[in-house]
C-alpha positions as CSV (number, residue, x, y, z in Angstrom):
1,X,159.3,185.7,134.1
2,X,161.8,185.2,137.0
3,X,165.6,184.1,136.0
4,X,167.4,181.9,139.3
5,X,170.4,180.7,139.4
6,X,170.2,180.8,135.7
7,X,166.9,179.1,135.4
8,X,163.6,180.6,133.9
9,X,160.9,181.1,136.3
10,X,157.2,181.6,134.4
11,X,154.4,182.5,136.3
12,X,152.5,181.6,138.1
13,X,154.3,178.8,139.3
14,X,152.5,176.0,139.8
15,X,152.9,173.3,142.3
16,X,151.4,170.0,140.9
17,X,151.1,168.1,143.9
18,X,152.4,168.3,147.9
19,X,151.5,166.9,151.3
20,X,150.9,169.0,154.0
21,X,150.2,168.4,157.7
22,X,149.1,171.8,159.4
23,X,148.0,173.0,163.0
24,X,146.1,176.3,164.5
25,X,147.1,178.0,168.0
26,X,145.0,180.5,169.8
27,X,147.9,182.9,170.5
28,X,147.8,185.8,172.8
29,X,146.8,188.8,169.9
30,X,149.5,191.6,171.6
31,X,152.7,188.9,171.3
32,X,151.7,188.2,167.9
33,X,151.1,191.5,167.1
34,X,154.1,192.8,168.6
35,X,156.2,189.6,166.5
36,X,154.5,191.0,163.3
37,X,154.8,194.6,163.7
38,X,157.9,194.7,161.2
39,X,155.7,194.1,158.4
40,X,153.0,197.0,158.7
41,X,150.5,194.4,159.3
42,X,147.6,193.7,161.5
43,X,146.6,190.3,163.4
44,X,143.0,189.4,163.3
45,X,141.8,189.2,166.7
46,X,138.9,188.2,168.9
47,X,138.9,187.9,172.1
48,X,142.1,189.3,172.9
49,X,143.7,186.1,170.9
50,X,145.2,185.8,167.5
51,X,145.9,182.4,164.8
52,X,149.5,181.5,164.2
53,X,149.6,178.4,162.4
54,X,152.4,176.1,161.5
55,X,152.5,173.8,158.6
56,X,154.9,171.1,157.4
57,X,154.8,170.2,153.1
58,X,156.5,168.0,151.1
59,X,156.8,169.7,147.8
60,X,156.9,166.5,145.3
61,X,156.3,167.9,141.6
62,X,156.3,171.8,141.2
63,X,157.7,174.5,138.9
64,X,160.7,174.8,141.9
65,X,161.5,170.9,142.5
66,X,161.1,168.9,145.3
67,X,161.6,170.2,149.3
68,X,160.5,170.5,152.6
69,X,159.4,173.2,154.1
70,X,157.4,174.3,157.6
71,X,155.7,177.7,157.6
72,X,155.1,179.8,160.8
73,X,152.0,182.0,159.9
74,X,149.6,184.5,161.3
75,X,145.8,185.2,160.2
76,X,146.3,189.1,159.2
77,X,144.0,192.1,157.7
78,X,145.6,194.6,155.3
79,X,143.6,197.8,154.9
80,X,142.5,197.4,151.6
81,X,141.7,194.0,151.8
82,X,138.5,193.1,153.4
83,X,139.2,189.4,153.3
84,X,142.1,187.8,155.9
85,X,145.4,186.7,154.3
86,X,148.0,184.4,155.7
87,X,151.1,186.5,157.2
88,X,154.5,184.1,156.8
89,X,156.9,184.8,159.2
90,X,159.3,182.3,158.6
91,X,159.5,179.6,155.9
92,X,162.6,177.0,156.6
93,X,163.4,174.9,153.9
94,X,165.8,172.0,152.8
95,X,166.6,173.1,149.3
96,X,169.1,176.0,147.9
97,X,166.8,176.4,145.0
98,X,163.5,177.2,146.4
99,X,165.6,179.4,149.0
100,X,167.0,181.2,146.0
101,X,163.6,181.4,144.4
102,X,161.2,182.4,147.2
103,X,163.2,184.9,148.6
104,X,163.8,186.6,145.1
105,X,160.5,186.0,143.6
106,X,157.9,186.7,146.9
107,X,160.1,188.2,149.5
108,X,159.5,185.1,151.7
109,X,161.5,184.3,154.8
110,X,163.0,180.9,153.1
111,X,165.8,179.9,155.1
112,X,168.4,177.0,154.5
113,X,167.8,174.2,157.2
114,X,167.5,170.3,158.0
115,X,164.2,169.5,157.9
116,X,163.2,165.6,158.1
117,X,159.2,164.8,157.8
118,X,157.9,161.4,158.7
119,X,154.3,160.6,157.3
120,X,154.0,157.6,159.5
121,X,151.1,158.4,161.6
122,X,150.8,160.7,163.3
123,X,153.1,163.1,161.1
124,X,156.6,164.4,162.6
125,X,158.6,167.3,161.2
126,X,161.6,168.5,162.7
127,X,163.7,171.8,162.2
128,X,167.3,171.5,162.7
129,X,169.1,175.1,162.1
130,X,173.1,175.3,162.5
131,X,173.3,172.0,164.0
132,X,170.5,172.9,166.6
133,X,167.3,172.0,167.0
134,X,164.3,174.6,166.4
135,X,161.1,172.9,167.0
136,X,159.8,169.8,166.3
137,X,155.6,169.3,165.1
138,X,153.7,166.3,165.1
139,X,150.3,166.0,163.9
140,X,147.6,163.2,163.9
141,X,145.1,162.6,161.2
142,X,141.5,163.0,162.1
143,X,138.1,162.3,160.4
144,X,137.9,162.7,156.2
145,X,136.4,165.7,155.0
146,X,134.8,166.2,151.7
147,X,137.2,167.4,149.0
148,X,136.7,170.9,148.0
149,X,135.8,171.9,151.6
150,X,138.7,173.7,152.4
151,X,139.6,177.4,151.5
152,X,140.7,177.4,148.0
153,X,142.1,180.9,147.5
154,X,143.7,183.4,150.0
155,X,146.6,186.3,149.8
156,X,150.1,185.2,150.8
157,X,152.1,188.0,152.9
158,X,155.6,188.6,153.0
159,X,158.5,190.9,154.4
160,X,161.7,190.8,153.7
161,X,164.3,193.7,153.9
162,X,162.1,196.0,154.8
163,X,159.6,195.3,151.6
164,X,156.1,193.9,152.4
165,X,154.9,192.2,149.7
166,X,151.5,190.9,149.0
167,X,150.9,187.3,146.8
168,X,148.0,185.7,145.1
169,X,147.9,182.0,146.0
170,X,145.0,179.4,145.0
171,X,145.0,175.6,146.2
172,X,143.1,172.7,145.3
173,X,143.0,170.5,148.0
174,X,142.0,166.8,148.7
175,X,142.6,163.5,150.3
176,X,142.2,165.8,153.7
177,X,141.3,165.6,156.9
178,X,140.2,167.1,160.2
179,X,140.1,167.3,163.8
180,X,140.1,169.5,167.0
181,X,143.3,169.7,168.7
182,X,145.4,166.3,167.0
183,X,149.2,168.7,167.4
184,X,152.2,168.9,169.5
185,X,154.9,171.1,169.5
186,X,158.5,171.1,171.0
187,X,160.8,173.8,170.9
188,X,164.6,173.6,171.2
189,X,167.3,175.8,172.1
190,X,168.3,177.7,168.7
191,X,167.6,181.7,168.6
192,X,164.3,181.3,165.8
193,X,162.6,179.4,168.3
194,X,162.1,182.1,170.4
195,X,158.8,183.9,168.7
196,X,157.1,180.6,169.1
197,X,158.3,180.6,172.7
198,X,157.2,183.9,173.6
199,X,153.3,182.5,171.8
200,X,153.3,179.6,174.1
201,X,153.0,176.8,171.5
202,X,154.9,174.2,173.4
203,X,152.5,175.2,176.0
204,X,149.2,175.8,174.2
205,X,146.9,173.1,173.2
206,X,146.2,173.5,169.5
207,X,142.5,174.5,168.5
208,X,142.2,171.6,165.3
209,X,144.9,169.9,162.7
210,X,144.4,169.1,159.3
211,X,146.2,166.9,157.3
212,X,146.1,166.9,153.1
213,X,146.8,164.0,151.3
214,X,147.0,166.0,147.7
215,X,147.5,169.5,147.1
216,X,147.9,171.4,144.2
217,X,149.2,175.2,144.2
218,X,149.6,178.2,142.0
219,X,151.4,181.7,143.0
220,X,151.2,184.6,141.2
221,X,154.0,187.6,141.4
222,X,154.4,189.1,144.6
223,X,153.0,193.3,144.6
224,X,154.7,195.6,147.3
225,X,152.1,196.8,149.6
């Protein structure tokens, strides 16, 4: 059990149901490396390119309340892992709460921002930082796919202050759909855009979108790795 902001936290907490719209970029694997090299971590590679992906969820009913949030992440391999986690490298959100929480709880990189989503089709999110603009994602649906069909379980990583942390994280998606390419990105001028800048994603076209209609989460406690 977790105690923020005078509130008890039980795990795992549970996330009853969200909306995500997500992209992956083929990234050059040395930037990204060099971008994640704070955490310990390794990018998985191919090719000489890497996966950063970027997600936009409304949180709607969850053991944290409701937000927004948009997640920069890489596709990573710890050494004792043989499976791929997700590495998050920075987590903006719209709510002091789930700031509070997922920085104490997991080490995430939750920072305070203003982040408007539109679900009209396609789907727009924006990140506003400090009064200026970060990026801005849209996303457009594709074809249905059959639920169950996506990845259900995977290891959330984290560093923060130094600590790399590793987290359990299982999702239940459905309502979702598919298709190559489908995202835009546009960067502004604040500082955090600059990672994505250095990746190219305002340049790169993106390799498929996905969209989820329903989600369902659960995170365990965070282990330092």
């Amino acid at each position: 059990m977790h105690v923020i902001q005078g509130q008890k936290i039980t795990m795992p907490v549970e996330i009853r149901r969200a909306r995500v719209a997500s992209a992956m970029f083929p990234v050059p694997a040395r930037t990204a490396q060099r971008i994640v090299d704070y955490s310990g971590l390794t990018v998985s590679a191919a090719l000489g390119r890497s996966l950063c992906s970027l997600a936009f969820v409304e949180y709607i009913d969850g053991d944290l309340g409701p937000y927004h949030e948009l997640a920069v992440a890489f596709l990573v391999r710890q050494d004792d892992t043989p499976a791929p986690g997700a590495f998050i490298h920075w987590l903006p959100v719209d709510g002091e709460f789930t700031l509070a929480a997922g920085r104490g709880i997991w080490g995430f990189p939750k920072v305070l921002t203003h982040l408007p989503i539109d679900w009209s089709a396609p789907n727009r999110a924006a990140v506003w930082q400090d009064g200026r603009h970060v990026l801005s994602v849209q996303v457009k649906p594709g074809l249905p796919v059959p639920d169950g069909a996506g990845a259900p379980k995977i290891d959330a990583y984290s560093c923060l202050d130094g600590v790399t942390r590793r987290t359990p994280w299982t999702m239940a998606p459905s309502s979702v759909r598919m298709r190559p390419g489908g995202a835009t990105v546009s960067l502004g001028d604040h500082p955090a855009a600059e990672d994505l800048r250095r990746l190219g994603l305002d340049r790169t076209p993106a390799l498929s979108s996905t969209t989820v209609g329903h989600l369902t989460m659960s995170f365990g406690d965070a282990v330092p790795i």
